[in-house]
N, C-alpha and C positions, 0 to 999 in steps of 0.2 A: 155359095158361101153362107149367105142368110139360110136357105133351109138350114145348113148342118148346124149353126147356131139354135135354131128354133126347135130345132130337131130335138139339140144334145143339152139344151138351158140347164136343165138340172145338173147336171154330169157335169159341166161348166161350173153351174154356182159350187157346187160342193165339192170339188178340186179348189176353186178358186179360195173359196172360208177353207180349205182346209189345210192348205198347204203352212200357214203359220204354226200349226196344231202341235207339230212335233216337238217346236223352239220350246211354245208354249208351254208345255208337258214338262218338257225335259228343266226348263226353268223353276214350275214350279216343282218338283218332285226334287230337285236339287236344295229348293230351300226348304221341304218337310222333312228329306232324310238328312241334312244337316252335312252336305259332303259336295265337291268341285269334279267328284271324277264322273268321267262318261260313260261307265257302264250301268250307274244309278239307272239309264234308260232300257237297258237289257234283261233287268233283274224283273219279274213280274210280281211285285209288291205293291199289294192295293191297298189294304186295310189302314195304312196309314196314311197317306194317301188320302182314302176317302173321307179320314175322319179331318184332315186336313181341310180336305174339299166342304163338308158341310156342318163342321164344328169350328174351333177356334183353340187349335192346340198351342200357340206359340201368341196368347193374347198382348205382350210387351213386346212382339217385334212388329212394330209398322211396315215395313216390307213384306215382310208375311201377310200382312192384312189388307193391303194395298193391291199387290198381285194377287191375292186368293178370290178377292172383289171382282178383280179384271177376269180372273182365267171364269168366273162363273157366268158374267156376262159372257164371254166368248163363247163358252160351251149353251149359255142358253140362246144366242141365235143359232148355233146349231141345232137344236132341238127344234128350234122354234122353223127354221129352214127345210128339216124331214117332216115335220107337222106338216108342213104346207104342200111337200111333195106326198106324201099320204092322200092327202084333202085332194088335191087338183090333178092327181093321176089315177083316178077310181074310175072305173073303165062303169 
């Protein structure tokens, strides 16, 4: 059981960081398109989106500002999580 763990660490952590990713997404994407329904998640609309993710479209909602904080820390230990799987699986 410890090999398969040691084995599969990465495939672990990055299942493991990722499985909130979806809630997270769908949360915030619900509060840039400005709408409660669930196919806001189906539709492949990024541009807003992204200008969401790295501007400041809705600067008088605090919620907006609050979550767009959090979702970028989250997304940056992901980044920061395949960096590190990059670096330390270079054969």
């Amino acid at each position: 059981m410890l090999d398969f763990i040691k084995d599969n660490m990465w495939l672990i952590l990055f299942i493991a960081w990722g499985l909130p990713l979806t809630h997270y997404r769908s949360k915030f994407r619900k509060i840039v398109y400005q709408t409660d329904s669930w196919l806001i998640n189906l539709k492949p609309l990024f541009l807003k989106e992204l200008k969401g993710l790295f501007g400041n479209i809705f600067p008088e909602n605090l919620e907006y500002r609050k979550f767009r904080n959090f979702y970028r820390f989250y997304l940056g230990i992901y980044l920061v999580l395949f960096l590190l799987y990059l670096y330390f699986t270079k054969e």
